[in-house]
KOLGU-4560 file (N, C-alpha, C; in nm, 3 decimals, padded with zeros to 5 digits):
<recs>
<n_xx: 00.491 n_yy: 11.441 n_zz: 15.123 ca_xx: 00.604 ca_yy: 11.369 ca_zz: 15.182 c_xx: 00.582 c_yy: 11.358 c_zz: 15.333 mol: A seq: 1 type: UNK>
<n_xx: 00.583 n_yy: 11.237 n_zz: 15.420 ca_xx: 00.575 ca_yy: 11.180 ca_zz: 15.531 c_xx: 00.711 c_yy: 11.202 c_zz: 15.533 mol: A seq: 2 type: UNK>
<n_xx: 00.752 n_yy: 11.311 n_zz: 15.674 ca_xx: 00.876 ca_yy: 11.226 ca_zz: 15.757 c_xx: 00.898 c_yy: 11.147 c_zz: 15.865 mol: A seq: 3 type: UNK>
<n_xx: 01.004 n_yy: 11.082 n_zz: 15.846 ca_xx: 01.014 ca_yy: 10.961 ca_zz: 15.927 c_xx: 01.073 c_yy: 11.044 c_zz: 16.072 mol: A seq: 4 type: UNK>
<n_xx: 01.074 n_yy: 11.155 n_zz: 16.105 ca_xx: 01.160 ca_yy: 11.194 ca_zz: 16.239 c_xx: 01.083 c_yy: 11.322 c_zz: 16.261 mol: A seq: 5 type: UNK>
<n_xx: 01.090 n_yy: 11.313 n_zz: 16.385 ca_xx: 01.046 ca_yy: 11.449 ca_zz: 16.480 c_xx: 01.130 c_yy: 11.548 c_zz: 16.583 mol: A seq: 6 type: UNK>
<n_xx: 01.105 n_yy: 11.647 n_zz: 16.626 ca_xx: 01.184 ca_yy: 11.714 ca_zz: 16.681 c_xx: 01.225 c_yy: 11.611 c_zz: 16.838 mol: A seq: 7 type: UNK>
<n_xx: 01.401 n_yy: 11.627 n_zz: 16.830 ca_xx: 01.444 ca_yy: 11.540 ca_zz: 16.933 c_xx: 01.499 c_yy: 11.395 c_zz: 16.909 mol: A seq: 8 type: UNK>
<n_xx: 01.492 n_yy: 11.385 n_zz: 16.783 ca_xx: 01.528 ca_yy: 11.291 ca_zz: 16.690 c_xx: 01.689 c_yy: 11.300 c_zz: 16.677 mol: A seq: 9 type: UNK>
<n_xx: 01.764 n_yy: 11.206 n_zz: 16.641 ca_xx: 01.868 ca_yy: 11.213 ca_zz: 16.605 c_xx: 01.889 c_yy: 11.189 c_zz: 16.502 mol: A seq: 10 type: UNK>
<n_xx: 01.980 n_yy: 11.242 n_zz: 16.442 ca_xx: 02.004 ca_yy: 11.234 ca_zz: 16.269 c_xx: 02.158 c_yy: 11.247 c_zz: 16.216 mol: A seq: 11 type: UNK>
<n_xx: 02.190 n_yy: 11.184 n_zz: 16.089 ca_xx: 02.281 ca_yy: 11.215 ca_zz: 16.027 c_xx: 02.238 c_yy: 11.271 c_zz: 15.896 mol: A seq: 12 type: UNK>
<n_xx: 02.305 n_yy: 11.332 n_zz: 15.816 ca_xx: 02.332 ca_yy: 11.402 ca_zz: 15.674 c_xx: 02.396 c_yy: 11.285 c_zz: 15.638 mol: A seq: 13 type: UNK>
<n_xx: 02.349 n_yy: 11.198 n_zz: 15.553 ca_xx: 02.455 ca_yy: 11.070 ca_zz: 15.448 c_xx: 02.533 c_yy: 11.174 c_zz: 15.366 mol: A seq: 14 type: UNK>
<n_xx: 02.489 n_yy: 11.309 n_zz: 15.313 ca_xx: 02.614 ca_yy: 11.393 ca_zz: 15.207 c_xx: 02.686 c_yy: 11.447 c_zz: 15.285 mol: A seq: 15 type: UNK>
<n_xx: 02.681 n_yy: 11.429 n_zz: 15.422 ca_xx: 02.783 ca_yy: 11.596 ca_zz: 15.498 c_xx: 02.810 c_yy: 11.491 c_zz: 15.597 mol: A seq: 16 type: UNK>
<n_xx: 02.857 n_yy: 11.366 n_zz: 15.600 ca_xx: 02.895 ca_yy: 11.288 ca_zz: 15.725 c_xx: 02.980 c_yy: 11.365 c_zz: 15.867 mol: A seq: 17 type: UNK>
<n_xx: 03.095 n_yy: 11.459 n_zz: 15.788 ca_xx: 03.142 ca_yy: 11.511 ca_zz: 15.859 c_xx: 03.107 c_yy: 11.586 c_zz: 15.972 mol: A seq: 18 type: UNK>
<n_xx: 02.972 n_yy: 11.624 n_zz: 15.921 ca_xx: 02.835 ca_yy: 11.720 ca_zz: 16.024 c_xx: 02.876 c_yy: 11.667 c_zz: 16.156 mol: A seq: 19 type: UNK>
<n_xx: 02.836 n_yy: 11.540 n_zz: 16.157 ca_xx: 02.825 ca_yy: 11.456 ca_zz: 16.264 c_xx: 02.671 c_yy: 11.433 c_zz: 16.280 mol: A seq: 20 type: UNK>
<n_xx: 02.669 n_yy: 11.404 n_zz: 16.432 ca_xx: 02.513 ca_yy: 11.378 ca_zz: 16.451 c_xx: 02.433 c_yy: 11.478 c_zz: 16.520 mol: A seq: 21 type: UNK>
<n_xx: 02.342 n_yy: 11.499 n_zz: 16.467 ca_xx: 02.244 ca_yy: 11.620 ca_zz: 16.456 c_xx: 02.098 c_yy: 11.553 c_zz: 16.570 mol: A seq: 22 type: UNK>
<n_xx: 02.060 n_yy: 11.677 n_zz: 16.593 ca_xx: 01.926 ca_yy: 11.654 ca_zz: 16.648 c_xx: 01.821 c_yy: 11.765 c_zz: 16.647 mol: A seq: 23 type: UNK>
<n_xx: 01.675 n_yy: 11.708 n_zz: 16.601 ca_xx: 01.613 ca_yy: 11.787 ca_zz: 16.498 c_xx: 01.539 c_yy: 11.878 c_zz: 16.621 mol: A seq: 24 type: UNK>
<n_xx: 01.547 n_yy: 11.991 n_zz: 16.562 ca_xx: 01.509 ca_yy: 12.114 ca_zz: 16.668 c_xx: 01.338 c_yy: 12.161 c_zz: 16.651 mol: A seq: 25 type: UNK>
<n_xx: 01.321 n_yy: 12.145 n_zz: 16.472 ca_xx: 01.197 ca_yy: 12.188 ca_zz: 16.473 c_xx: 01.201 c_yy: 12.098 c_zz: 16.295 mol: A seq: 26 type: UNK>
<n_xx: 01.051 n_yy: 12.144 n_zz: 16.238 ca_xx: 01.008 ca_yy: 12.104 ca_zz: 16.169 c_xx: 00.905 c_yy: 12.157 c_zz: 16.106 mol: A seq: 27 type: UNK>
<n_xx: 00.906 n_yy: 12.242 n_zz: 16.000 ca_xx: 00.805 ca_yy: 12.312 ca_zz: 15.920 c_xx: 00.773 c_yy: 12.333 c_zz: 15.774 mol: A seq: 28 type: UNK>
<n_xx: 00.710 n_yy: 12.276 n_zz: 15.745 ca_xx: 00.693 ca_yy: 12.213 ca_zz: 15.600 c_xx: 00.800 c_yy: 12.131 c_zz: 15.623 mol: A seq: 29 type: UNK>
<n_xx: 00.827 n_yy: 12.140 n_zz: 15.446 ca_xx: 00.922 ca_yy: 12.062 ca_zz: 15.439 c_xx: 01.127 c_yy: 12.147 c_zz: 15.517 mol: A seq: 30 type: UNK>
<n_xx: 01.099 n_yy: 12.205 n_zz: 15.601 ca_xx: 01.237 ca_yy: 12.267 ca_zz: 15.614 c_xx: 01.257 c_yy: 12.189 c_zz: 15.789 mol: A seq: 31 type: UNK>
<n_xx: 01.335 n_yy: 12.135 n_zz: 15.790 ca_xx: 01.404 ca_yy: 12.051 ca_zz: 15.874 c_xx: 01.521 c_yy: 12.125 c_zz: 15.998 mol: A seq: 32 type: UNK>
<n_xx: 01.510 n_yy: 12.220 n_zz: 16.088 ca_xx: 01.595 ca_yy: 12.224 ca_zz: 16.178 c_xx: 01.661 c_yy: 12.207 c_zz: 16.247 mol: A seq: 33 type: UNK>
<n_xx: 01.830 n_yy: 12.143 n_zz: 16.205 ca_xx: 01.890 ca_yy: 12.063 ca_zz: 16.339 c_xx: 02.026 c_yy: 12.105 c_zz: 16.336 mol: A seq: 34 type: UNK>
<n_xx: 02.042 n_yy: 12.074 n_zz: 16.462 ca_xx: 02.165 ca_yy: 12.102 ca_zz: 16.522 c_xx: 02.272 c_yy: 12.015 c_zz: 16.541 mol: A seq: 35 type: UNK>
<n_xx: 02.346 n_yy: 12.032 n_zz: 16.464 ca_xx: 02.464 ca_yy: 11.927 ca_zz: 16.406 c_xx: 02.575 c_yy: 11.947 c_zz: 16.538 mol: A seq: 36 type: UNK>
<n_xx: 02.637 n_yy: 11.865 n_zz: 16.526 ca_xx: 02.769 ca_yy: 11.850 ca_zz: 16.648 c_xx: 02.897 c_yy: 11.938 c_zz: 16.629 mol: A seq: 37 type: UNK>
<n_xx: 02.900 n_yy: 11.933 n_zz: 16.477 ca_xx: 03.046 ca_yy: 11.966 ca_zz: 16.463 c_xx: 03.027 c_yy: 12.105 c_zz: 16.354 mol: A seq: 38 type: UNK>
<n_xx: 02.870 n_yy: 12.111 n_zz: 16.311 ca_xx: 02.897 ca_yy: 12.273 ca_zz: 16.235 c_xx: 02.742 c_yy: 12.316 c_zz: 16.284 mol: A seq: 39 type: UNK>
<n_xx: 02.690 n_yy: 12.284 n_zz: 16.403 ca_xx: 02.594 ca_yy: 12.374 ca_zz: 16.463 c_xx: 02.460 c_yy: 12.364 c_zz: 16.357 mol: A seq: 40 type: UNK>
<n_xx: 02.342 n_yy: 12.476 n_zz: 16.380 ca_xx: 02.242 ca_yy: 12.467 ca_zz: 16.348 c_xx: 02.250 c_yy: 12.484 c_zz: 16.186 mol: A seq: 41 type: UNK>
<n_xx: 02.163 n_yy: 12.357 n_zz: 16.125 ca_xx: 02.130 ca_yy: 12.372 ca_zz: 15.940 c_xx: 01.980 c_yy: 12.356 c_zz: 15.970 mol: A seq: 42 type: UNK>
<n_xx: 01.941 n_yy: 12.439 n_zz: 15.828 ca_xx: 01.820 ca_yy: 12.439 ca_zz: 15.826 c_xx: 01.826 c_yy: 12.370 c_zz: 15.683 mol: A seq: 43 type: UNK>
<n_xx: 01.755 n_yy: 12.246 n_zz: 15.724 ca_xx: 01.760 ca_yy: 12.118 ca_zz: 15.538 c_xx: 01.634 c_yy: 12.098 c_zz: 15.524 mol: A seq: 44 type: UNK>
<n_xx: 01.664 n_yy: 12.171 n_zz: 15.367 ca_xx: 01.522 ca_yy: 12.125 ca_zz: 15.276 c_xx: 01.480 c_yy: 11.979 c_zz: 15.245 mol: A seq: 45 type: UNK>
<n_xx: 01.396 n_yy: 11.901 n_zz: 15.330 ca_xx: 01.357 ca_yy: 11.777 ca_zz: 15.308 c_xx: 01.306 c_yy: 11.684 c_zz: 15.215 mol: A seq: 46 type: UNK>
<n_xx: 01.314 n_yy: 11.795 n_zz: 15.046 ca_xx: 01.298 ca_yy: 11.738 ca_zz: 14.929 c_xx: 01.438 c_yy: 11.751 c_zz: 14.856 mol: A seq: 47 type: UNK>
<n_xx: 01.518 n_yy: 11.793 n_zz: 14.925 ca_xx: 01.660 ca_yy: 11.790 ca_zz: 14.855 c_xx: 01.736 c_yy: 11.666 c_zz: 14.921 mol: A seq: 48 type: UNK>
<n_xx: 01.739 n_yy: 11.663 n_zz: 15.067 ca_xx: 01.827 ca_yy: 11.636 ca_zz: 15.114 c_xx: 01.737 c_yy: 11.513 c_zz: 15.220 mol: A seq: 49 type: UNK>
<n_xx: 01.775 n_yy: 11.380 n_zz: 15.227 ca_xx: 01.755 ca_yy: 11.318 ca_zz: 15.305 c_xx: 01.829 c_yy: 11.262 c_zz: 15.420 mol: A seq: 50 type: UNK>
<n_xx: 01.770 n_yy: 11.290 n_zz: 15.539 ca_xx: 01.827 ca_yy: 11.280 ca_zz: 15.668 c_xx: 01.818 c_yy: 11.162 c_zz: 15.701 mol: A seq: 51 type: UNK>
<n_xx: 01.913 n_yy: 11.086 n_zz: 15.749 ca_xx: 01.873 ca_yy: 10.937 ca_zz: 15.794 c_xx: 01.889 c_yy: 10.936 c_zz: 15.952 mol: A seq: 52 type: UNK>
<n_xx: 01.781 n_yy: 10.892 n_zz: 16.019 ca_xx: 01.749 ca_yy: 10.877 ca_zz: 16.135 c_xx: 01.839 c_yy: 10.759 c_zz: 16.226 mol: A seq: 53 type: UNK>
<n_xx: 01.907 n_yy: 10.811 n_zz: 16.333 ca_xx: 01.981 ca_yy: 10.763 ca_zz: 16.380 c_xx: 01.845 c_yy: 10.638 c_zz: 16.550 mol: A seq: 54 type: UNK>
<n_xx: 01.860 n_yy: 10.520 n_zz: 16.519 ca_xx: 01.734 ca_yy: 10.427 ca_zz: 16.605 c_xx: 01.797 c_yy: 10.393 c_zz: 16.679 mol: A seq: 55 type: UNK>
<n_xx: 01.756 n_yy: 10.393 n_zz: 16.839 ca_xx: 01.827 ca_yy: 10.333 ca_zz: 16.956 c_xx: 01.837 c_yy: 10.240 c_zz: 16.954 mol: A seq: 56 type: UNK>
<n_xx: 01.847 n_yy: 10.142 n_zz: 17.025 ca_xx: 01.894 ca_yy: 09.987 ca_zz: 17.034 c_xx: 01.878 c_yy: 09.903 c_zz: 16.930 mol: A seq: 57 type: UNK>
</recs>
C-alpha cells in the first residue's frame, strides 16, 4: 500500500468527522500518527481506516 500523505499533511477521518482536521505527525508502516484538533493525537491503522487528505488551493 502507497500512501498518498506525509508527515505535515493535513487530513480528515471520513468515519470520525467530528475529529476535525488532523495533521500527520509520523508514519511507520502502515500506522499513521496524527494529531486531530478536537480529540488530539490517534494513531490509525492505514489498512483499516482511510484518511483523506485535505489539498491546498
Amino acid at each position: 500500500m502507497i500512501l498518498d500523505y506525509e508527515p505535515g499533511d493535513k487530513v480528515l477521518n471520513p468515519a470520525n468527522n467530528d475529529w476535525g482536521i488532523g495533521q500527520v505527525q509520523s508514519i511507520i508502516d502502515n500506522k499513521v500518527t496524527v494529531n486531530f484538533e478536537n480529540v488530539g493525537k490517534k494513531v490509525i491503522n492505514a489498512n483499516l481506516i482511510e484518511l483523506r487528505k485535505i489539498h491546498n488551493g
